[in-house]
PDB file of N, CA, C and O in Angstrom:
ATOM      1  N   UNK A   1     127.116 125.702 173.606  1.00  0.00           N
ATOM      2  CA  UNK A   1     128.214 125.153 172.837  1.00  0.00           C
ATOM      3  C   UNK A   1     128.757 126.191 171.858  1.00  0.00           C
ATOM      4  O   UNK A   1     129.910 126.610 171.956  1.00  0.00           O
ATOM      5  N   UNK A   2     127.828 126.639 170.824  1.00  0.00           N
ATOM      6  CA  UNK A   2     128.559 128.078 170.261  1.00  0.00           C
ATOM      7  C   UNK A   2     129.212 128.677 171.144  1.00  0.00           C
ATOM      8  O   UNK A   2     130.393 128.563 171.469  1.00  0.00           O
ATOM      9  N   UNK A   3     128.218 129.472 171.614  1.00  0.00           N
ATOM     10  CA  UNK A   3     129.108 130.143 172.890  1.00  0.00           C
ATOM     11  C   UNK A   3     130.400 130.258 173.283  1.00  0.00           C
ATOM     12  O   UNK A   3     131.046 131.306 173.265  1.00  0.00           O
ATOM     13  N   UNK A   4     130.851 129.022 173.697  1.00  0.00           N
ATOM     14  CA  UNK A   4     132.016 128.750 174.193  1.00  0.00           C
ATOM     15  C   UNK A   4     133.147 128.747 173.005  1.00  0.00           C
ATOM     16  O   UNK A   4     134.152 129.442 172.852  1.00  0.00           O
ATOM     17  N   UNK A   5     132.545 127.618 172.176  1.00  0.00           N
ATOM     18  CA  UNK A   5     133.714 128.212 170.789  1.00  0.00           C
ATOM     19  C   UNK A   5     133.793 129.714 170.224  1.00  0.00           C
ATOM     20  O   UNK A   5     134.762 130.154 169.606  1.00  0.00           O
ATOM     21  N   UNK A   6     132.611 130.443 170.534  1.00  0.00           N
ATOM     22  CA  UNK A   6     133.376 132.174 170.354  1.00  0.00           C
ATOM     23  C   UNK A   6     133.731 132.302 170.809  1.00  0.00           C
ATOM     24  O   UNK A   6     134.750 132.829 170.363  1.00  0.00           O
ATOM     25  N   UNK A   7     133.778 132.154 172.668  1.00  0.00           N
ATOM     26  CA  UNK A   7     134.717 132.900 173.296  1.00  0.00           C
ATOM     27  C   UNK A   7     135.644 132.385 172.735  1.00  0.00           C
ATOM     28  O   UNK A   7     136.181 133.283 172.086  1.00  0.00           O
ATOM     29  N   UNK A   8     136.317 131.198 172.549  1.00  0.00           N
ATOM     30  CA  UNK A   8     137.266 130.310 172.635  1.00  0.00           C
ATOM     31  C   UNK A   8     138.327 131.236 171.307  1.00  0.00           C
ATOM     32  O   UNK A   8     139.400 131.828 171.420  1.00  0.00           O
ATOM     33  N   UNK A   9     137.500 131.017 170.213  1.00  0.00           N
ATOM     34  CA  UNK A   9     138.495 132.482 168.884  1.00  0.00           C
ATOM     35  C   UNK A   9     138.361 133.340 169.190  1.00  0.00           C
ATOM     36  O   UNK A   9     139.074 134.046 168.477  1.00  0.00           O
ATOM     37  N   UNK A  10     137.621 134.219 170.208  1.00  0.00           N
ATOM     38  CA  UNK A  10     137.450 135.557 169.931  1.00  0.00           C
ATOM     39  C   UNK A  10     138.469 135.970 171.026  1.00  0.00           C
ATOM     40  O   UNK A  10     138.980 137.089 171.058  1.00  0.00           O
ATOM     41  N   UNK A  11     138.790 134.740 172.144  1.00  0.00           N
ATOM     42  CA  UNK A  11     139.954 135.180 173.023  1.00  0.00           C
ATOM     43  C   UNK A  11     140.947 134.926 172.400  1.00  0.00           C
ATOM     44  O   UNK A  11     141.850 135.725 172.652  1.00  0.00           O
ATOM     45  N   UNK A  12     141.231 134.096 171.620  1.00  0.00           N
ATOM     46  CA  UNK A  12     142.610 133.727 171.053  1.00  0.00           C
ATOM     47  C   UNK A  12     142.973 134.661 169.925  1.00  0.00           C
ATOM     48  O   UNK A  12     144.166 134.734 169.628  1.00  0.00           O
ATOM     49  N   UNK A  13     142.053 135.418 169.228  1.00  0.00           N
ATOM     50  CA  UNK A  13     142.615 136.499 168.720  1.00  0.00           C
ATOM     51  C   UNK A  13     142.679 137.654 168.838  1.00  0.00           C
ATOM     52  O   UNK A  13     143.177 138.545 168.150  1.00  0.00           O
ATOM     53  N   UNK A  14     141.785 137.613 170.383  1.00  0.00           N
ATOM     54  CA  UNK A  14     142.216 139.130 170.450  1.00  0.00           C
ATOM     55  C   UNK A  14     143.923 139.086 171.354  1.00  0.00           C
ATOM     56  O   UNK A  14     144.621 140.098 171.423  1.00  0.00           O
ATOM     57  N   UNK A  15     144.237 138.080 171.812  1.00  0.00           N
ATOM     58  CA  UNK A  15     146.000 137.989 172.370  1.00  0.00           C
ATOM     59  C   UNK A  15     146.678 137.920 171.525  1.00  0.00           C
ATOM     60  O   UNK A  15     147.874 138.069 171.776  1.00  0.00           O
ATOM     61  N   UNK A  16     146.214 137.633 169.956  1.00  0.00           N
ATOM     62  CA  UNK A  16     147.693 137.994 168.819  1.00  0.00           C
ATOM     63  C   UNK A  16     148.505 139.196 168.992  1.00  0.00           C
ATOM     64  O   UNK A  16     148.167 140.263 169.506  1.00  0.00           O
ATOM     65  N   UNK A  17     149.404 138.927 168.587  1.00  0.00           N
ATOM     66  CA  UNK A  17     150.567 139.921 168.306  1.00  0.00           C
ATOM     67  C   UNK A  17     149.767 141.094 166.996  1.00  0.00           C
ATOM     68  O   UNK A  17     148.767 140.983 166.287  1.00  0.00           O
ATOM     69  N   UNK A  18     150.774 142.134 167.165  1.00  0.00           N
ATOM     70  CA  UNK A  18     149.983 143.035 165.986  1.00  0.00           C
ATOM     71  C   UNK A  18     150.399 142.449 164.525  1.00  0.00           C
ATOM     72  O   UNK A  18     149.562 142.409 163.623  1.00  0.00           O
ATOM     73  N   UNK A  19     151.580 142.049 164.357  1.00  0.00           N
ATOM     74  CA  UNK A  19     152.072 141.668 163.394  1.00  0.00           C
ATOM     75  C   UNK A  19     151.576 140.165 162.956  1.00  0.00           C
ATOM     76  O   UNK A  19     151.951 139.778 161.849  1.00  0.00           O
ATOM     77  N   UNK A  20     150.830 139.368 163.679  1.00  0.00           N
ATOM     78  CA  UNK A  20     149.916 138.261 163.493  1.00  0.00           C
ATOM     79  C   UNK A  20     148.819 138.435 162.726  1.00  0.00           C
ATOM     80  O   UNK A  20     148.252 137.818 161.825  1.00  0.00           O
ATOM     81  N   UNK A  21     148.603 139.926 163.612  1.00  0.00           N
ATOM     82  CA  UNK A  21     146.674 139.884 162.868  1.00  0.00           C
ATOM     83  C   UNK A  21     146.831 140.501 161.503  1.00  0.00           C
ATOM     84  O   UNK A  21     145.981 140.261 160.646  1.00  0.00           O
ATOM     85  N   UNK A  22     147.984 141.374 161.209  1.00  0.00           N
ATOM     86  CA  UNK A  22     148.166 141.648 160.029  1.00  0.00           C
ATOM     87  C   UNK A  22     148.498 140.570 158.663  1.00  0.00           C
ATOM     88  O   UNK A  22     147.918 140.609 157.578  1.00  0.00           O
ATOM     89  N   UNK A  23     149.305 139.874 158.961  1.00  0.00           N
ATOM     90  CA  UNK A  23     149.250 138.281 158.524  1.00  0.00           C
ATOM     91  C   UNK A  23     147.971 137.915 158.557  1.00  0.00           C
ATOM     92  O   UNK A  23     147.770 137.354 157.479  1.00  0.00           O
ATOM     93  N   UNK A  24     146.715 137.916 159.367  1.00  0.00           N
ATOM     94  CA  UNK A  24     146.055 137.319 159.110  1.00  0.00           C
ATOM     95  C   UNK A  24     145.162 137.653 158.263  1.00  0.00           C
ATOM     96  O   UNK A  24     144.477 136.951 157.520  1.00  0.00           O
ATOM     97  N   UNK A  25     145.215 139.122 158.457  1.00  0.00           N
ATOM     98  CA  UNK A  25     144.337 140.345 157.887  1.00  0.00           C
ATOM     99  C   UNK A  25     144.549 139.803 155.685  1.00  0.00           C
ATOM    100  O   UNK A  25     143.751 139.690 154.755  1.00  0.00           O
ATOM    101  N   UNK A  26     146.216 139.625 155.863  1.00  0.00           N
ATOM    102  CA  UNK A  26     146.226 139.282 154.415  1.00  0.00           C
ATOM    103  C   UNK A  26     146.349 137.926 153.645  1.00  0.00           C
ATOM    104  O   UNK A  26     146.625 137.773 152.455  1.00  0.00           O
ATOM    105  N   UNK A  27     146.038 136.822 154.749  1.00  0.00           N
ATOM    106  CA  UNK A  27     145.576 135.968 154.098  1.00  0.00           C
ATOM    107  C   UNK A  27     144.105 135.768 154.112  1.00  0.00           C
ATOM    108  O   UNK A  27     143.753 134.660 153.706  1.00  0.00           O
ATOM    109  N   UNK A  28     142.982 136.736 154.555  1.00  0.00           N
ATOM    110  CA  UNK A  28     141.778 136.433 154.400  1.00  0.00           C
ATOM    111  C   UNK A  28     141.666 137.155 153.332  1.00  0.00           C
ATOM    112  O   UNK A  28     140.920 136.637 152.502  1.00  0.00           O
ATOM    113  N   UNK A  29     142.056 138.018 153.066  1.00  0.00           N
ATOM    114  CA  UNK A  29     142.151 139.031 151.646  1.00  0.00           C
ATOM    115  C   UNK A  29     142.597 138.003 150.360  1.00  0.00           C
ATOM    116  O   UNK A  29     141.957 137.883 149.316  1.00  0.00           O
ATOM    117  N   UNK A  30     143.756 137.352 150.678  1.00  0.00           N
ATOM    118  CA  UNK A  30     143.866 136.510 149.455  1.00  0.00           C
ATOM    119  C   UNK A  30     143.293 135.720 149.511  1.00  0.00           C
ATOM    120  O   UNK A  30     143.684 134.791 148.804  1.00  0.00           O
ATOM    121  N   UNK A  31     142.253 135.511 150.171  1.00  0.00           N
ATOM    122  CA  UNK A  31     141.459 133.704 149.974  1.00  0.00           C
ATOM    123  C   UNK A  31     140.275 134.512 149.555  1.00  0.00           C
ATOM    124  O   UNK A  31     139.604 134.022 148.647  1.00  0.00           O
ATOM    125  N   UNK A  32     139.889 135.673 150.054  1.00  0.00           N
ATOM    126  CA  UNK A  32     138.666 136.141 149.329  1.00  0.00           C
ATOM    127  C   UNK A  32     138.824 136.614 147.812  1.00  0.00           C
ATOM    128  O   UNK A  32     138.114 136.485 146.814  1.00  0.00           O
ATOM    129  N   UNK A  33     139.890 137.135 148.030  1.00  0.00           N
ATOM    130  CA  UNK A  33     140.585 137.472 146.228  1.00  0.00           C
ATOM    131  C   UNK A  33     140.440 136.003 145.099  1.00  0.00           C
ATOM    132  O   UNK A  33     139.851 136.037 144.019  1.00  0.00           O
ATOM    133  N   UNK A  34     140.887 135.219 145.476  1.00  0.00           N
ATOM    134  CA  UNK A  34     140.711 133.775 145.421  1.00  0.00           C
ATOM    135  C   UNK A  34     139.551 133.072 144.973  1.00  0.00           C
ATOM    136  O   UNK A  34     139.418 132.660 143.820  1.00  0.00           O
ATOM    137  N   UNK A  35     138.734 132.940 145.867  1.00  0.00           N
ATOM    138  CA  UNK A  35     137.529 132.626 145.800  1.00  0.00           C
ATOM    139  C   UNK A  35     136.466 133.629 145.298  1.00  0.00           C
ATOM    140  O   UNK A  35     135.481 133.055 144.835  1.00  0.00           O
ATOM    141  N   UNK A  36     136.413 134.853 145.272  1.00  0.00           N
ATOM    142  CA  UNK A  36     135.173 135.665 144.678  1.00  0.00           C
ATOM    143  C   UNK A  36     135.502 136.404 143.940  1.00  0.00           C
ATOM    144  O   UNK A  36     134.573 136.968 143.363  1.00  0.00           O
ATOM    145  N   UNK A  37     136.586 136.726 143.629  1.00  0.00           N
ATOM    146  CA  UNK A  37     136.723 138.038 142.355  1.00  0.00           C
ATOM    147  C   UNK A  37     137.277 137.024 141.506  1.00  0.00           C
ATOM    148  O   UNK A  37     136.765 137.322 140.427  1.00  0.00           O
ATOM    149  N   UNK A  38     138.097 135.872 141.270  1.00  0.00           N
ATOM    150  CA  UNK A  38     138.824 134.992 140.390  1.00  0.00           C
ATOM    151  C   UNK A  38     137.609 134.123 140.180  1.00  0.00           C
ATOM    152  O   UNK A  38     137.910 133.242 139.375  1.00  0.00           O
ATOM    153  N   UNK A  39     136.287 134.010 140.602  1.00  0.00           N
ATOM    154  CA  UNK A  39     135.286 132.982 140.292  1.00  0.00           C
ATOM    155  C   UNK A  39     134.845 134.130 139.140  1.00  0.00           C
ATOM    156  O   UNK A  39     134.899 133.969 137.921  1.00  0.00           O
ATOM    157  N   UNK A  40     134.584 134.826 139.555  1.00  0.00           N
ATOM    158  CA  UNK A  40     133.479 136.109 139.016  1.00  0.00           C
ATOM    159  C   UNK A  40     133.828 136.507 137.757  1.00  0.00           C
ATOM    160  O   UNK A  40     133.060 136.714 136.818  1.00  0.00           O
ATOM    161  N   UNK A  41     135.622 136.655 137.784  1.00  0.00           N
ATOM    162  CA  UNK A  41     136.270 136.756 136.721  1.00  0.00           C
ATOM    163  C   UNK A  41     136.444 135.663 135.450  1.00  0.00           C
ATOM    164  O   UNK A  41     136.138 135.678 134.258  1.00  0.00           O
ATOM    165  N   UNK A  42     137.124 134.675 136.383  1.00  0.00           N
ATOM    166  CA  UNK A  42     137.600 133.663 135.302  1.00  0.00           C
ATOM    167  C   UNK A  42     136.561 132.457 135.084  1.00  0.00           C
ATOM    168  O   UNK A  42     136.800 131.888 134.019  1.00  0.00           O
ATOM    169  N   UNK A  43     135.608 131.968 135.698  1.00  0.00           N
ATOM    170  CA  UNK A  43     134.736 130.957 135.414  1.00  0.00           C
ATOM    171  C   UNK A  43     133.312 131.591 135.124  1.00  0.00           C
ATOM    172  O   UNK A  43     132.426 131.864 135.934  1.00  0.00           O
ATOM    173  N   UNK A  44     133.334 131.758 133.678  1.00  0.00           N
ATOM    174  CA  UNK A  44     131.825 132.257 133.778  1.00  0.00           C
ATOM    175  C   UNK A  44     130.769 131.355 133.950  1.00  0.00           C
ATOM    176  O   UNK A  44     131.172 130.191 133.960  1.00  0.00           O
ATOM    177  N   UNK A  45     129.122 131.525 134.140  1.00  0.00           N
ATOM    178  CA  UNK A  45     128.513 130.284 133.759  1.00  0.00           C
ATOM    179  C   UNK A  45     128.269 129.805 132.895  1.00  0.00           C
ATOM    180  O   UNK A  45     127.400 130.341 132.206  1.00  0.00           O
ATOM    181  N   UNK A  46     128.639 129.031 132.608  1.00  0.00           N
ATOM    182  CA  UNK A  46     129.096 128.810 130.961  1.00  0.00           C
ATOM    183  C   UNK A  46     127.431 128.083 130.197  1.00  0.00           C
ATOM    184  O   UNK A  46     126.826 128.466 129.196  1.00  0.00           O
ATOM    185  N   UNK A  47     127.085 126.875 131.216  1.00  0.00           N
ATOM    186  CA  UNK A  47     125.895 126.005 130.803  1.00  0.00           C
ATOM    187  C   UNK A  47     124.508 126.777 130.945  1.00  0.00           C
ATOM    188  O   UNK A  47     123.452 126.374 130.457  1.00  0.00           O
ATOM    189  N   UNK A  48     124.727 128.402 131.976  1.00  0.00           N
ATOM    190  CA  UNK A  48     123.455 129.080 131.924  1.00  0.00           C
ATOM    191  C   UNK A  48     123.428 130.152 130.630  1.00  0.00           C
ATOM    192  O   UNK A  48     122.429 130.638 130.098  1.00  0.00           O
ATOM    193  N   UNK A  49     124.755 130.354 130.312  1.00  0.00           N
ATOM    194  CA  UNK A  49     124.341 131.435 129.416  1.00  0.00           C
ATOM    195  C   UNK A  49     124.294 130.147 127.761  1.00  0.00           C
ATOM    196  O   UNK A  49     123.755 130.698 126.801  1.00  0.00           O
ATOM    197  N   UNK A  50     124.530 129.425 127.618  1.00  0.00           N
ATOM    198  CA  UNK A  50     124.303 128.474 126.348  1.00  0.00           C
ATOM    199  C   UNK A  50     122.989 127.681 126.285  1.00  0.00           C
ATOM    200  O   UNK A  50     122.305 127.675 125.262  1.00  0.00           O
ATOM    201  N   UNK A  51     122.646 127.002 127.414  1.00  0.00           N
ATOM    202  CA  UNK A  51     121.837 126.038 127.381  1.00  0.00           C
ATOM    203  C   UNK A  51     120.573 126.181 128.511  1.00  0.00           C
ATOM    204  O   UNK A  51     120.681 126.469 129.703  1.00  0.00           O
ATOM    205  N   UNK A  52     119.399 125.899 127.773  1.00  0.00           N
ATOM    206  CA  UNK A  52     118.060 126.815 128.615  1.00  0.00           C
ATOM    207  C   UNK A  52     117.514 125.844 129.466  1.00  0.00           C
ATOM    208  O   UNK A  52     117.153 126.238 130.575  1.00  0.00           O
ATOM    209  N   UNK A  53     117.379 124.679 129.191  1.00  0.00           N
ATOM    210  CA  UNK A  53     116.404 123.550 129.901  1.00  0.00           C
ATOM    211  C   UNK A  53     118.163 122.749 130.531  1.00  0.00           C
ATOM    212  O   UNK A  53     119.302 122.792 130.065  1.00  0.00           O
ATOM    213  N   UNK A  54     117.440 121.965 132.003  1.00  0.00           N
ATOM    214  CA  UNK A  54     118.022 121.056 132.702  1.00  0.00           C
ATOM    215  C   UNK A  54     118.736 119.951 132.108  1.00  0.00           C
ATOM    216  O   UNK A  54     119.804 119.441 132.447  1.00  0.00           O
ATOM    217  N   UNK A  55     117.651 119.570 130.800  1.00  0.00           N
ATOM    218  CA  UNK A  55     118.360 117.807 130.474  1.00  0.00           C
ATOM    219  C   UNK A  55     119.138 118.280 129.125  1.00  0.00           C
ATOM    220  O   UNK A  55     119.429 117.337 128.389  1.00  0.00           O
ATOM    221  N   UNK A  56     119.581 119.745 128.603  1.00  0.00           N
ATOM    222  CA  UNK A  56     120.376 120.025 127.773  1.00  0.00           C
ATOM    223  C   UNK A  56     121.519 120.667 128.723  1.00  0.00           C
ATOM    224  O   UNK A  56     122.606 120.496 128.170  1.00  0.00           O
ATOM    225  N   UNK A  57     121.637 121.237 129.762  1.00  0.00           N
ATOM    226  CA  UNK A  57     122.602 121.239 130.723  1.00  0.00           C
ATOM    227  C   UNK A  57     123.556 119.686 130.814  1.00  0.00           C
ATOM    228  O   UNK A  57     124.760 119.462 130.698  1.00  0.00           O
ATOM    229  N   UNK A  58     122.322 118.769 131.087  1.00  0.00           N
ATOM    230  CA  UNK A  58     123.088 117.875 131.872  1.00  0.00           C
ATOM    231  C   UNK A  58     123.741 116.465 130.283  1.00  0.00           C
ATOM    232  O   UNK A  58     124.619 115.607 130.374  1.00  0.00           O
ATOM    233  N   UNK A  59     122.982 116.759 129.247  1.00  0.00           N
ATOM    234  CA  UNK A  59     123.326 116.515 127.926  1.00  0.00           C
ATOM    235  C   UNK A  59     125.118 116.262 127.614  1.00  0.00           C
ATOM    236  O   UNK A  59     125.909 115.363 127.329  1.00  0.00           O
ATOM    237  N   UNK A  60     125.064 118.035 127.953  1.00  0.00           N
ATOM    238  CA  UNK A  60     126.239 118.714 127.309  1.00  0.00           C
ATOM    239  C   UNK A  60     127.034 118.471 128.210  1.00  0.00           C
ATOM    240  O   UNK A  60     128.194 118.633 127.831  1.00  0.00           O
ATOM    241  N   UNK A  61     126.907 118.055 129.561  1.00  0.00           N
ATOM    242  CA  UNK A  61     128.040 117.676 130.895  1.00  0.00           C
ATOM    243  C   UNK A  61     128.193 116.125 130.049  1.00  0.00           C
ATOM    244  O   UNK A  61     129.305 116.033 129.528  1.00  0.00           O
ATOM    245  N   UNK A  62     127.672 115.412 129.913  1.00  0.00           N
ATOM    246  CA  UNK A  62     127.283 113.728 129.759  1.00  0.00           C
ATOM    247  C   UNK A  62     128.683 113.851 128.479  1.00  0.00           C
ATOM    248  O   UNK A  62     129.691 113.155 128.356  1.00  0.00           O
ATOM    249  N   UNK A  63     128.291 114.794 127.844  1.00  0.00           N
ATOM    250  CA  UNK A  63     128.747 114.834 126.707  1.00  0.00           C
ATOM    251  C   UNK A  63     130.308 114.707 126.760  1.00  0.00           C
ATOM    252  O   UNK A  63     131.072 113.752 126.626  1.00  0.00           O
ATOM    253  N   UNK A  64     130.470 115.932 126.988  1.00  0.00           N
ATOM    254  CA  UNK A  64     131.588 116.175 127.784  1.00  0.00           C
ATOM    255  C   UNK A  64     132.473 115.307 128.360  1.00  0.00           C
ATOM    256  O   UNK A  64     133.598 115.119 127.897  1.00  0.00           O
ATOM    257  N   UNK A  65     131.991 114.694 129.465  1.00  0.00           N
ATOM    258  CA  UNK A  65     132.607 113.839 130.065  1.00  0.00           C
ATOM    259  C   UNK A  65     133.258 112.178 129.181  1.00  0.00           C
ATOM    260  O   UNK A  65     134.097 111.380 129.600  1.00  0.00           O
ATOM    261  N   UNK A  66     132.805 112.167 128.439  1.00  0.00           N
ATOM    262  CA  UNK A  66     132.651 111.240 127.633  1.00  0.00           C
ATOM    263  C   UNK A  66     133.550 111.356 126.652  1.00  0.00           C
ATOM    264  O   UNK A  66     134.465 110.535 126.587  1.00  0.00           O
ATOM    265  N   UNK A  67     133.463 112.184 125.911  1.00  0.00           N
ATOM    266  CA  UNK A  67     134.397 112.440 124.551  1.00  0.00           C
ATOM    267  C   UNK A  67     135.428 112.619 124.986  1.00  0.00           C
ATOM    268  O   UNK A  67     136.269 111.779 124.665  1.00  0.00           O
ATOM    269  N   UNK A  68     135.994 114.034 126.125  1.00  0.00           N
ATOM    270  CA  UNK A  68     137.140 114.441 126.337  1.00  0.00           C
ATOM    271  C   UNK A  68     138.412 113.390 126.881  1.00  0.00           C
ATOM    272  O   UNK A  68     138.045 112.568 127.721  1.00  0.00           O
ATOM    273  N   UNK A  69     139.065 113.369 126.701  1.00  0.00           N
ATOM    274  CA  UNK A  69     140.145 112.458 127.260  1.00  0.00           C
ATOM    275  C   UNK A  69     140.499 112.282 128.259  1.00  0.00           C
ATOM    276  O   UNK A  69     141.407 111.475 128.459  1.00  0.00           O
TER     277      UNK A  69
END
């Protein structure tokens, strides 16, 4: 069953056009840009670097959730 679904993408992209795979080439670039350098960057861990034990993690979520509007 794998099997067959590789062949199945690995034939269908190797018949793209050149100008396809380049398109495709740069939307995997922006979804990785996306997802791993904008995580890395902009969301730090915020509850590991403040809070040491589990039930002050989950405290400060409780908390959170609660007060904010």
């Amino acid at each position: 069953m794998v099997k067959r679904i590789w062949s199945l993408y690995y034939d269908g992209f190797s018949h793209l056009p050149h100008w396809a795979k380049i398109v495709l080439a740069i939307v995997v670039a922006k979804l990785f840009i996306m997802f791993v350098v904008f995580k890395m960057l902009l969301m730090p861990n915020y509850l590991n670097s403040q809070y040491t034990t589990d039930e002050d993690k989950s405290n400060h979520v409780l908390n959170e959730l609660i007060s904010t509007p």
